[in-house]
C-alpha positions as CSV (number, residue, x, y, z in Angstrom):
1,X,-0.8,14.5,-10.5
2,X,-0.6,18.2,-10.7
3,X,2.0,20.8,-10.7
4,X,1.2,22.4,-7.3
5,X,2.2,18.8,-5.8
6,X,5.4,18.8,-7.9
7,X,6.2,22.7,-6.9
8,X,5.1,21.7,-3.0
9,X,7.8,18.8,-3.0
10,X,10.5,20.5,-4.9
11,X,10.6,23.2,-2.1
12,X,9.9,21.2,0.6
13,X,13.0,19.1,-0.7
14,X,15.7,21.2,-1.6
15,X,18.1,18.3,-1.6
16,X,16.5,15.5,-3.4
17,X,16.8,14.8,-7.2
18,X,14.0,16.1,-9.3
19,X,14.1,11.9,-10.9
20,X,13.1,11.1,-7.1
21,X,10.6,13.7,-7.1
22,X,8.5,12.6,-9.9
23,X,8.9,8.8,-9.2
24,X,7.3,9.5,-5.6
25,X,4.4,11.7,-7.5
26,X,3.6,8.8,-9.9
27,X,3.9,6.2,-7.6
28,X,1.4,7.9,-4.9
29,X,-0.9,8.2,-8.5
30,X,-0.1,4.2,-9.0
31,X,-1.2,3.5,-5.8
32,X,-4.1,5.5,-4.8
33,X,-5.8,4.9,-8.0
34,X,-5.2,8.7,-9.4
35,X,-3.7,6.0,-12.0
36,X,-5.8,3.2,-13.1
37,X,-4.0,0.3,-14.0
38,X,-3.8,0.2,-18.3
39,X,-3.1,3.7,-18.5
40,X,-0.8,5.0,-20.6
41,X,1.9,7.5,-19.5
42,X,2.0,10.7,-21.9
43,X,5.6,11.9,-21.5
44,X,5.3,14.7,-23.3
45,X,2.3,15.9,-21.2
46,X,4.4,15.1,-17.8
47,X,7.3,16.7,-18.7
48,X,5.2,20.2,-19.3
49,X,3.0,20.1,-16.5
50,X,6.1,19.8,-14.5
51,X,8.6,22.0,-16.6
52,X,11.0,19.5,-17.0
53,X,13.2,17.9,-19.6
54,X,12.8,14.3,-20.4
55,X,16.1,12.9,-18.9
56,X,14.8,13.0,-14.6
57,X,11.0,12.4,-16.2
58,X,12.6,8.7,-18.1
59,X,14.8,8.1,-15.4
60,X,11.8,8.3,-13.0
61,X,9.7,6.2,-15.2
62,X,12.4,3.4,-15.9
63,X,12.7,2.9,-11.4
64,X,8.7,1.8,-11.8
65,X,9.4,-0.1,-14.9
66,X,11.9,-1.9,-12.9
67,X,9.5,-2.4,-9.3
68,X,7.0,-3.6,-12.0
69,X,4.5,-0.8,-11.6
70,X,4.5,0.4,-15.2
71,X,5.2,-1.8,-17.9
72,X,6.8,-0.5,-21.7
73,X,5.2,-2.0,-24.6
74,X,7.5,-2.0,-27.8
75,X,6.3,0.8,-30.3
76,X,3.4,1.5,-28.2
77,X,4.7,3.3,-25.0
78,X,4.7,2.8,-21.3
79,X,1.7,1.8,-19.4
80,X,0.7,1.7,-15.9
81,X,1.0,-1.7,-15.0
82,X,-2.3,-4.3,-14.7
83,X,-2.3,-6.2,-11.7
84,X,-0.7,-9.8,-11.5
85,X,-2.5,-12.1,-9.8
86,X,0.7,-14.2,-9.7
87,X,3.1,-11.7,-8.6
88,X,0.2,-11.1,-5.5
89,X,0.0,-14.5,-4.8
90,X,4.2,-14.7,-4.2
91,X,4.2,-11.1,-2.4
92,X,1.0,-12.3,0.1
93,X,2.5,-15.7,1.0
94,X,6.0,-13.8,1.9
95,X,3.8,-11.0,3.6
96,X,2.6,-13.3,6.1
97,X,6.3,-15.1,6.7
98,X,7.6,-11.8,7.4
99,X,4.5,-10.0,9.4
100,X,4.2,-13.4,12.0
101,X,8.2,-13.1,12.6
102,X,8.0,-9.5,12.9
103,X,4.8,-10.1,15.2
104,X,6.8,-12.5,17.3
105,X,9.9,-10.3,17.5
106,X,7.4,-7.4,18.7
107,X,5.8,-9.7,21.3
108,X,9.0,-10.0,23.1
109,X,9.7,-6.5,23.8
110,X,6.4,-4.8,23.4
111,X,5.4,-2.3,26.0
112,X,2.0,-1.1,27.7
113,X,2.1,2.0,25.8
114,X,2.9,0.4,22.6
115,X,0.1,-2.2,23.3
116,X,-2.3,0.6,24.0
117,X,-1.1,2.6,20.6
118,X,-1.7,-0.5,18.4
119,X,-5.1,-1.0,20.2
120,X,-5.5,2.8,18.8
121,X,-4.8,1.8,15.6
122,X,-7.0,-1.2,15.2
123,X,-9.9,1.0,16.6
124,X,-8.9,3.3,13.6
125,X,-9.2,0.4,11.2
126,X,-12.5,-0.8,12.5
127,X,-14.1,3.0,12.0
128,X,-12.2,3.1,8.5
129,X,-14.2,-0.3,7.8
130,X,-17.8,1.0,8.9
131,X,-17.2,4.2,6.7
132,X,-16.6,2.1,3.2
133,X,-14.5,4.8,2.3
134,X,-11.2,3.8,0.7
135,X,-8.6,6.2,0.9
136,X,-9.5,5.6,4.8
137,X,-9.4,1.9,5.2
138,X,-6.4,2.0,3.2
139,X,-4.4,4.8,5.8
140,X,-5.4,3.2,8.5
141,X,-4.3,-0.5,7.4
142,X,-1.1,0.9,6.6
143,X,-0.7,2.6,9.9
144,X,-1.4,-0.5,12.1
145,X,0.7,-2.7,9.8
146,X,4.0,-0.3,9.4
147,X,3.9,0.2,13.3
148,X,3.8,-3.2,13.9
149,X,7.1,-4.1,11.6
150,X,8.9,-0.9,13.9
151,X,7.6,-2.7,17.1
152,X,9.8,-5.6,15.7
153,X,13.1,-3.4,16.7
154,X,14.7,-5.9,14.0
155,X,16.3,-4.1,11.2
156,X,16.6,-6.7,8.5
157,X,12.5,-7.1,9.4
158,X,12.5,-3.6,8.7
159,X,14.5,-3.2,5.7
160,X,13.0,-6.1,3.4
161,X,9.5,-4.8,4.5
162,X,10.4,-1.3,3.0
163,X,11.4,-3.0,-0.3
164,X,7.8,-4.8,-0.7
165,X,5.7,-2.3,1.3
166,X,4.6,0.0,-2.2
167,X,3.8,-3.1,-3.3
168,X,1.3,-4.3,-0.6
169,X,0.0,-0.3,-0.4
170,X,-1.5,-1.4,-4.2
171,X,-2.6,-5.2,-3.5
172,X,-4.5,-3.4,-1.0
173,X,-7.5,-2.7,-3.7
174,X,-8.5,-6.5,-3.6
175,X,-9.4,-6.3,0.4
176,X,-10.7,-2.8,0.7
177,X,-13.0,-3.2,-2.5
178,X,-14.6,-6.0,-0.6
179,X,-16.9,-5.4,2.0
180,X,-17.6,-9.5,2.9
181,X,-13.5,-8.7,4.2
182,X,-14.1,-5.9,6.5
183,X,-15.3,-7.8,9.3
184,X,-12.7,-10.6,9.5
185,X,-9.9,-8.6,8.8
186,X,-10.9,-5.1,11.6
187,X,-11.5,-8.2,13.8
188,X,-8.0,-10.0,12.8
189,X,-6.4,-6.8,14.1
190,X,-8.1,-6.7,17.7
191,X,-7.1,-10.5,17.9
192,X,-3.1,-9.6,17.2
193,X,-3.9,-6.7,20.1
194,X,-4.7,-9.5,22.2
195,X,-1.7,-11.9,21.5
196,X,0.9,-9.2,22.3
197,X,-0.8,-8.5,25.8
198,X,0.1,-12.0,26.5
199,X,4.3,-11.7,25.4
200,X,4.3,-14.8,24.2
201,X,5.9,-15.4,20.4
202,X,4.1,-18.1,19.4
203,X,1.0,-16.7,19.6
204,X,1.2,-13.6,18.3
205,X,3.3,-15.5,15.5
206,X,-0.7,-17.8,15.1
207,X,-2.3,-14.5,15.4
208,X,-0.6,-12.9,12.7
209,X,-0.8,-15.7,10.2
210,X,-4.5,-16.2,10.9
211,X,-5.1,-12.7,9.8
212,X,-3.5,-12.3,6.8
213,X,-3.5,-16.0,5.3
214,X,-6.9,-16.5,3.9
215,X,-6.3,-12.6,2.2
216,X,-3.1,-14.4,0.5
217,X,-5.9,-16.5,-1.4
218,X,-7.2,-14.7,-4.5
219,X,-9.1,-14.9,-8.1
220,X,-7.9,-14.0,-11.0
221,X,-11.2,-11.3,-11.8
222,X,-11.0,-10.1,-8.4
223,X,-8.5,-7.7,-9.6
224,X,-10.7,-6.4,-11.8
225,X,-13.9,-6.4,-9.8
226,X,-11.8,-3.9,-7.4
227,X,-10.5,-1.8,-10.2
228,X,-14.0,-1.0,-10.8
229,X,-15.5,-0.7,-7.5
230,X,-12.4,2.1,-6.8
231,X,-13.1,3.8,-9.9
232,X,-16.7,4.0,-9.1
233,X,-16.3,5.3,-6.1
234,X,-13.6,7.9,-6.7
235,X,-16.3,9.1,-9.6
236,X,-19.1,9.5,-6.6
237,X,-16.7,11.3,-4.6
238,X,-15.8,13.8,-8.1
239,X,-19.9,13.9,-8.8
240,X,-20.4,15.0,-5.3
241,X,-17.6,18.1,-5.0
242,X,-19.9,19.6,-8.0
């Protein structure tokens, strides 16, 4: 969070509400870890760095108290929210409902070219893998996952996956922050490749839900275990710009 980003948006975005503007900058924070989870939110330190007055800074803040990325704590302020194993559990199991129908729906129509592009994409998340690096693995996930959803062509597919898709973007710490994943999952996405060469529904449905079912599963400290492993990391990366 800085005030060049802030500056960079407000310019760029002549039209949108300055309320918009900071809820975008602190949920990018949120979710790529510029945020830890049981941080608390200094108001007063926001609204100078950006120049602003409290109002579009509290509105911004109540829209992530209400998605359930900060939480406010009676007489003790407003925290970035910890992660709920329980709300991951509900979000994963609907994740792979709506990602095998979307997979199906995509199967129907896909292309060649769209084939080949998704085949790019896996190939990006297999590199992202063998680099450990986490702001990679994460991109390139996203990528291969939000094309897929467009491939669908089905708008209520698209539309409720925009609702829950910040949400998966931070559940995303528990797979990247451990490497015993990275070999099932990079090979879960070369075996959805192979489904939609075939056009056939059903199995790029079985495809899809072998992928991301056993990453629905969680435990209750892997949360925490990931928090650290990001933290760590992003402090190697910090140690070596010096």
């Amino acid at each position: 969070m800085n005030k060049l980003d802030f500056e960079k948006k407000v310019n760029e975005n002549p039209f949108k509400s300055i309320t918009n503007i900071i809820y975008e900058i602190i949920l990018n924070d949120i979710i790529n870890f510029d945020l830890i989870p049981d941080t608390k939110i200094n108001e007063a330190q926001i609204a100078e760095l950006f120049n602003v007055s409290r109002t579009p800074l509290r509105d911004a803040l109540q829209l992530l108290i209400n998605q359930g990325f900060l939480i406010k704590v009676i007489n003790k302020g407003t925290f970035v929210a910890p992660f709920d194993s329980d709300d991951y559990y509900k979000l994963s199991k609907f994740r792979v409902q709506l990602e095998s129908l979307a997979a199906g729906y995509a199967a129907e129509e896909i292309t060649d070219k769209e084939i080949n592009q998704l085949y790019k994409f896996a190939k990006n998340i297999e590199k992202a893998y063998k680099s450990s690096i986490y702001e990679e693995i994460f991109n390139a996930e996203n990528e291969f996952h939000y094309y897929l959803i467009q491939l669908s062509k089905n708008n209520y597919i698209i539309q409720y996956y925009d609702l829950i898709k910040d949400k998966i973007k931070r559940y995303h710490v528990y797979i990247t922050a451990h490497p015993e994943l990275y070999d099932y999952s990079s090979r879960g996405h070369y075996a959805i490749c192979e489904a939609m060469k075939f056009r056939q529904r059903e199995m790029a449905e079985l495809a899809m839900q072998k992928h991301l079912s056993p990453i629905a599963g969680y435990k209750k400290h892997s949360f925490d275990e990931a928090t650290l492993s990001i933290i760590n990391n992003k402090l190697k990366k910090l140690e070596n710009m010096k």
